[in-house]
MMTF fields as JSON, N, C-alpha, C and O atoms, coordinates in Angstrom:
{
  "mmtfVersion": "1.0.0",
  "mmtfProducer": "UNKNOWN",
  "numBonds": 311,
  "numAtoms": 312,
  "numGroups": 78,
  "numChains": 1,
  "numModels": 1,
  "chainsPerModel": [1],
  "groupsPerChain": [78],
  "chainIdList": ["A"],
  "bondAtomList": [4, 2, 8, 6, 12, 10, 16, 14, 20, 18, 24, 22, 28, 26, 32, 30, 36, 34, 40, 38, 44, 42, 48, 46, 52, 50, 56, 54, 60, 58, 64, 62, 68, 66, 72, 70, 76, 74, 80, 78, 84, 82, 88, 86, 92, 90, 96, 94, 100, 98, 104, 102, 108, 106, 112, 110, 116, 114, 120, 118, 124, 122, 128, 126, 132, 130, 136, 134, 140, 138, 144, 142, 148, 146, 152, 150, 156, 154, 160, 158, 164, 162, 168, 166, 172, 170, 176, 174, 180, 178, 184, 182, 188, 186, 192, 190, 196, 194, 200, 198, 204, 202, 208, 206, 212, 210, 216, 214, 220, 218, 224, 222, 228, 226, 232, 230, 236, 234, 240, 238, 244, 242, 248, 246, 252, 250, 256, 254, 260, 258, 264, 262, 268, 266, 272, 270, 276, 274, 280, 278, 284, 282, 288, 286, 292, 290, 296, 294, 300, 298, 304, 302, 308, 306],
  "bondOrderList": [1, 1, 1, 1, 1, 1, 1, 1, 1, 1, 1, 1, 1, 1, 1, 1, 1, 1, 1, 1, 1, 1, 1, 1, 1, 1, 1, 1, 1, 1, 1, 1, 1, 1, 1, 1, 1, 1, 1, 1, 1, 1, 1, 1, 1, 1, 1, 1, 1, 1, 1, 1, 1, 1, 1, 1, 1, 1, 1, 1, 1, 1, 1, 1, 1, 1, 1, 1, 1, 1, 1, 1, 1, 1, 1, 1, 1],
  "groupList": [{"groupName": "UNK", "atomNameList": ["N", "CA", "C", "O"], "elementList": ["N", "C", "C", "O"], "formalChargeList": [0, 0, 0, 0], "bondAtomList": [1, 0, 2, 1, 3, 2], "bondOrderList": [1, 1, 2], "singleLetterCode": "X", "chemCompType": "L-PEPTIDE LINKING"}],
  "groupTypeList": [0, 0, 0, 0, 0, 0, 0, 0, 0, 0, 0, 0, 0, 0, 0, 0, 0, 0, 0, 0, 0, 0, 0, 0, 0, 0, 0, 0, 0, 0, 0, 0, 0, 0, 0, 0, 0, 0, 0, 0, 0, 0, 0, 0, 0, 0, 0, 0, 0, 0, 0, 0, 0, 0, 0, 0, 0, 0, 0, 0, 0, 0, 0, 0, 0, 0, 0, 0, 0, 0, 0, 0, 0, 0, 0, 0, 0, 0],
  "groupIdList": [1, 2, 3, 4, 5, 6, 7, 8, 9, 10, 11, 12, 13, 14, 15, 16, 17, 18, 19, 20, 21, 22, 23, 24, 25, 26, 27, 28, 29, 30, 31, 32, 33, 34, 35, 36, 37, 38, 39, 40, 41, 42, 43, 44, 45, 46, 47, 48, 49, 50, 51, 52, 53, 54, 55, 56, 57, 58, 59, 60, 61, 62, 63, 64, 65, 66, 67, 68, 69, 70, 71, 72, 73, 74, 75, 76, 77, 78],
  "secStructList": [7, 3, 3, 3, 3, 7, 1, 7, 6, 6, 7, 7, 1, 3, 3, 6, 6, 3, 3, 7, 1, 1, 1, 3, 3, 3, 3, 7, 7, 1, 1, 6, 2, 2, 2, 2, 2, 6, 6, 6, 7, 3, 3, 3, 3, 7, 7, 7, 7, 7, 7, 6, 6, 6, 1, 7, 7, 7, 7, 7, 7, 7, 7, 7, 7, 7, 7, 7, 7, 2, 2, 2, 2, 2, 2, 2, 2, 7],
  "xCoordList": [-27.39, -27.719, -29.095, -29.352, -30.08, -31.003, -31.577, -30.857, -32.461, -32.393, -33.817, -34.642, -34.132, -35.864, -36.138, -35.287, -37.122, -37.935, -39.052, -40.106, -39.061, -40.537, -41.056, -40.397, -42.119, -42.76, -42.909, -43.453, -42.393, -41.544, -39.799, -38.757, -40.161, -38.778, -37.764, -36.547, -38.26, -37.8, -37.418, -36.77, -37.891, -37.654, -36.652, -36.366, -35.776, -34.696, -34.413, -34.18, -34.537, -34.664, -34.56, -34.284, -34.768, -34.708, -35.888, -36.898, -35.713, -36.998, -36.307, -35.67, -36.465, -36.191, -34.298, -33.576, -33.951, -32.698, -31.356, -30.19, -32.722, -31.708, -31.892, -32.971, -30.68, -31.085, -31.351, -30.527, -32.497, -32.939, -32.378, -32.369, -31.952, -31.522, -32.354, -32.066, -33.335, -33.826, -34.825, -35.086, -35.545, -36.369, -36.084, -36.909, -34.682, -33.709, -32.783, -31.94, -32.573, -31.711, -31.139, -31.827, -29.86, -29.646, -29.443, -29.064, -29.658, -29.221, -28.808, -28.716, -28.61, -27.941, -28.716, -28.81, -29.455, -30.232, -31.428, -32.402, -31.345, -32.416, -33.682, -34.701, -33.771, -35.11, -35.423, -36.625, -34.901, -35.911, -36.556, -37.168, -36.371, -37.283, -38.839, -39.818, -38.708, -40.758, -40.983, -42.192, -40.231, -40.762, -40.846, -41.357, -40.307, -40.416, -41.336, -41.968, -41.519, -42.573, -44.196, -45.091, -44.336, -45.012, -45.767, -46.937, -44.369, -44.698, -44.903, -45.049, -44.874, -45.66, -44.515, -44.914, -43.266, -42.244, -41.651, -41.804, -41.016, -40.506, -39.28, -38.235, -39.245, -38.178, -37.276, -37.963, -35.988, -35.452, -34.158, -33.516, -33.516, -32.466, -31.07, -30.995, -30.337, -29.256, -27.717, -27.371, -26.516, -25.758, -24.9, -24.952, -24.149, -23.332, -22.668, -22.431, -22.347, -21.616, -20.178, -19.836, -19.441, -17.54, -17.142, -17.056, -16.837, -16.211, -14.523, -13.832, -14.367, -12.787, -11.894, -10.709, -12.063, -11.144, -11.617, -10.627, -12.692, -12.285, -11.824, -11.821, -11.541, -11.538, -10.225, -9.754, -9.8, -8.829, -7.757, -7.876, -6.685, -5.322, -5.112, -5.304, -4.566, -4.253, -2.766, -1.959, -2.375, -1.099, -0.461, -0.815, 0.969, 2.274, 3.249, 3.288, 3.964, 5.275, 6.687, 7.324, 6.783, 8.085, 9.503, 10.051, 9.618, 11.163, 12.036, 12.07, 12.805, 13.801, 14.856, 15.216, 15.672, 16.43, 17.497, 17.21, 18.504, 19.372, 20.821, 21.19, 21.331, 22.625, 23.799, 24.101, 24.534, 25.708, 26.618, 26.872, 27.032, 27.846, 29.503, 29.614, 30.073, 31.133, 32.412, 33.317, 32.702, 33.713, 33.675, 34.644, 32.62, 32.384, 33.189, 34.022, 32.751, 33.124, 34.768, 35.348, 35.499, 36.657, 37.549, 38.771, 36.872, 37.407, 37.89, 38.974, 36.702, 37.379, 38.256, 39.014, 38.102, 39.196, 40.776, 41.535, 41.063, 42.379, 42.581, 43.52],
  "yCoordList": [-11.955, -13.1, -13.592, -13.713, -13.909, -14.58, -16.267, -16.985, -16.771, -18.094, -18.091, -17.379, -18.662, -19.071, -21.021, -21.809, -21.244, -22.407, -22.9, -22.291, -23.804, -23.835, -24.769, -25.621, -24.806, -25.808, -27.695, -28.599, -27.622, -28.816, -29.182, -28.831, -30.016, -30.122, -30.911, -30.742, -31.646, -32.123, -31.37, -31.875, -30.049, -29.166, -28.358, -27.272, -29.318, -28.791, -27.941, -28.51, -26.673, -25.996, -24.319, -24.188, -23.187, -22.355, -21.472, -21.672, -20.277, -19.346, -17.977, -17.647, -17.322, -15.934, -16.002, -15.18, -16.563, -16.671, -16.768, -16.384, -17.803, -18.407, -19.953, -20.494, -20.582, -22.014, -23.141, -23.418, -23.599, -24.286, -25.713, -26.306, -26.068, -27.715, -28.313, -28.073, -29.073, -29.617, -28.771, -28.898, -27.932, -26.524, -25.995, -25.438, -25.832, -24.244, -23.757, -24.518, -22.248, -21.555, -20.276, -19.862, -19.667, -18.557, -17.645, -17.99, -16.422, -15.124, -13.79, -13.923, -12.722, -11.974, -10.711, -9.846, -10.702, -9.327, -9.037, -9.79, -7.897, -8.08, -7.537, -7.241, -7.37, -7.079, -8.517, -8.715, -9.33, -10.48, -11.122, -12.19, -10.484, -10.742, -10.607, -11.309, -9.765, -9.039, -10.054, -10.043, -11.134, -11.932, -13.327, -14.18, -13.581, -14.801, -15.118, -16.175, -13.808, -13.833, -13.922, -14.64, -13.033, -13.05, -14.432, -14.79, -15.091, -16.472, -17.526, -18.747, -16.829, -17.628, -18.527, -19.356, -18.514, -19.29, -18.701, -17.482, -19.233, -18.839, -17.99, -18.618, -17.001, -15.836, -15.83, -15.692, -15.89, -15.314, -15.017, -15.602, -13.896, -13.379, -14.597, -15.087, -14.714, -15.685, -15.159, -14.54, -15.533, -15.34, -15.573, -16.681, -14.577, -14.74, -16.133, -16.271, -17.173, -18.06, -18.29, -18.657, -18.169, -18.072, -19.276, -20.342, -18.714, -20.213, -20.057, -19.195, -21.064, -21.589, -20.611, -20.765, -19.88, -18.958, -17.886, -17.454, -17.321, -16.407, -16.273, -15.295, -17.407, -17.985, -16.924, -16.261, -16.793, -16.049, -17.293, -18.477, -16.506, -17.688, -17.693, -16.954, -19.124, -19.809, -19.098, -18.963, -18.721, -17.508, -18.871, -19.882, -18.418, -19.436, -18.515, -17.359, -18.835, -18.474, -18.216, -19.077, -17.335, -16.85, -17.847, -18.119, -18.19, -18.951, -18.303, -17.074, -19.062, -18.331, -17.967, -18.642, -16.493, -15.721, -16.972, -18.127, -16.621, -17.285, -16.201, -15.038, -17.536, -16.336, -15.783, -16.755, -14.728, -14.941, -16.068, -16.623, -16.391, -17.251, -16.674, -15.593, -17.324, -17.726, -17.262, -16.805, -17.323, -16.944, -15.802, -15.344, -14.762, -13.361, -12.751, -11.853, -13.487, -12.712, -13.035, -12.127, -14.158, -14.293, -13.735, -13.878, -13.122, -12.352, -10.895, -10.361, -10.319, -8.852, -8.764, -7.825, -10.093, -10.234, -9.831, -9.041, -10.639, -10.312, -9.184, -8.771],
  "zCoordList": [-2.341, -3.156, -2.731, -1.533, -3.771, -3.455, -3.524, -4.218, -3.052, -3.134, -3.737, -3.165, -4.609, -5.093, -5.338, -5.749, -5.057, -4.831, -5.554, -5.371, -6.286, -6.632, -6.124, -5.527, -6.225, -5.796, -5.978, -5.343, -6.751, -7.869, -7.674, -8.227, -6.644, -5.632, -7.086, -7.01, -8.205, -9.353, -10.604, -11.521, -10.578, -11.65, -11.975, -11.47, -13.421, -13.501, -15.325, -16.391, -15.077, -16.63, -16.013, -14.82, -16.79, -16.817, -16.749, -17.424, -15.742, -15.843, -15.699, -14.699, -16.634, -16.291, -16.703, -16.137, -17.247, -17.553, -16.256, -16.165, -15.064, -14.054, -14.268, -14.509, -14.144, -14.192, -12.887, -12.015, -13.002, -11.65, -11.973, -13.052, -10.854, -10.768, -8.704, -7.532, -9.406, -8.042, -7.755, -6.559, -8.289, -7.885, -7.21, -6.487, -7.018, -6.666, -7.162, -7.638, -7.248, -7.922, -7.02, -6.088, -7.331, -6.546, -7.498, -8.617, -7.188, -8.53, -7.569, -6.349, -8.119, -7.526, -7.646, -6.775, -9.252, -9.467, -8.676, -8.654, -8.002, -7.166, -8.229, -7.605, -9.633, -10.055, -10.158, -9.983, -10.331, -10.49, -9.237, -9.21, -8.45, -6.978, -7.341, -7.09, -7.828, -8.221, -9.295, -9.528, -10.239, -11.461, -11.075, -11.8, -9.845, -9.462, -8.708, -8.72, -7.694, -6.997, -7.75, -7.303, -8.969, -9.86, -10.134, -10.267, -10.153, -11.109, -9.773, -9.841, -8.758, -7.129, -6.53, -5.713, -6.769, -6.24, -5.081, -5.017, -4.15, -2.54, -2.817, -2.987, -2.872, -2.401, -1.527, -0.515, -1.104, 0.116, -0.083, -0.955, 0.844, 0.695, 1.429, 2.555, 0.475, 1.448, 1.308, 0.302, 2.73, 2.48, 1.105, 0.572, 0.559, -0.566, -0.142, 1.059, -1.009, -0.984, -1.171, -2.295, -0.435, -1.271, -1.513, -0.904, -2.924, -3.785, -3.354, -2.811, -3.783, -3.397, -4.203, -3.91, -4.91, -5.498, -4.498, -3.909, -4.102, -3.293, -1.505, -0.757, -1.322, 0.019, 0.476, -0.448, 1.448, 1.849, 1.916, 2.231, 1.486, 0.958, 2.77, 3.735, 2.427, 3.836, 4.395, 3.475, 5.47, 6.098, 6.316, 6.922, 5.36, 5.334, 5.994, 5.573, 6.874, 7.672, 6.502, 5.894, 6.493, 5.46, 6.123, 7.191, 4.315, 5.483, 6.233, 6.289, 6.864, 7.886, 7.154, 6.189, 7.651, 7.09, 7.023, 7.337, 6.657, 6.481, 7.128, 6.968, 7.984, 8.767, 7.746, 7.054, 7.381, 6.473, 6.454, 7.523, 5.599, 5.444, 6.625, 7.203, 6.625, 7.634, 6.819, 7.517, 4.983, 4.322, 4.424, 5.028, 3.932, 4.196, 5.408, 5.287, 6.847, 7.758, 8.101, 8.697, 7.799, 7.566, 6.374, 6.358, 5.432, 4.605, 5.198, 4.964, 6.119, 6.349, 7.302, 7.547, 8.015, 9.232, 8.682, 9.243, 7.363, 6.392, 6.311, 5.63]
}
């Protein structure tokens, strides 16, 4: 994932069919590295970000077995 900057810490619209809010944006294609740079704005590579859907599901403890019931085992006793 990449991160770009412009110089216009207020600039919020579209370039290159990424949308900037605050004069930053992140994108993923790495050809638009060479069009941004082009257009003189700060480049850099950043960690992928994980959104809450891909977060790793939180580890829940399986309920506890349950013992047989007590009629069962007095049944085969008969």
């Amino acid at each position: 994932m990449y991160k770009v900057k412009v110089d216009s810490k207020g600039f919020n619209g579209v370039r290159a069919g990424i949308r900037f809010q605050m004069g930053e944006a992140t994108f993923e294609d790495p050809k638009l590295v060479a069009v941004f740079k082009r257009l003189g704005y700060e480049v850099s590579e950043s960690a992928p970000k994980i959104l809450a859907k891909e977060k790793a599901p939180a580890t829940k403890k399986a309920p506890a077995k349950k013992a047989p019931a007590k009629k069962a085992a007095a049944k085969k006793e008969e």
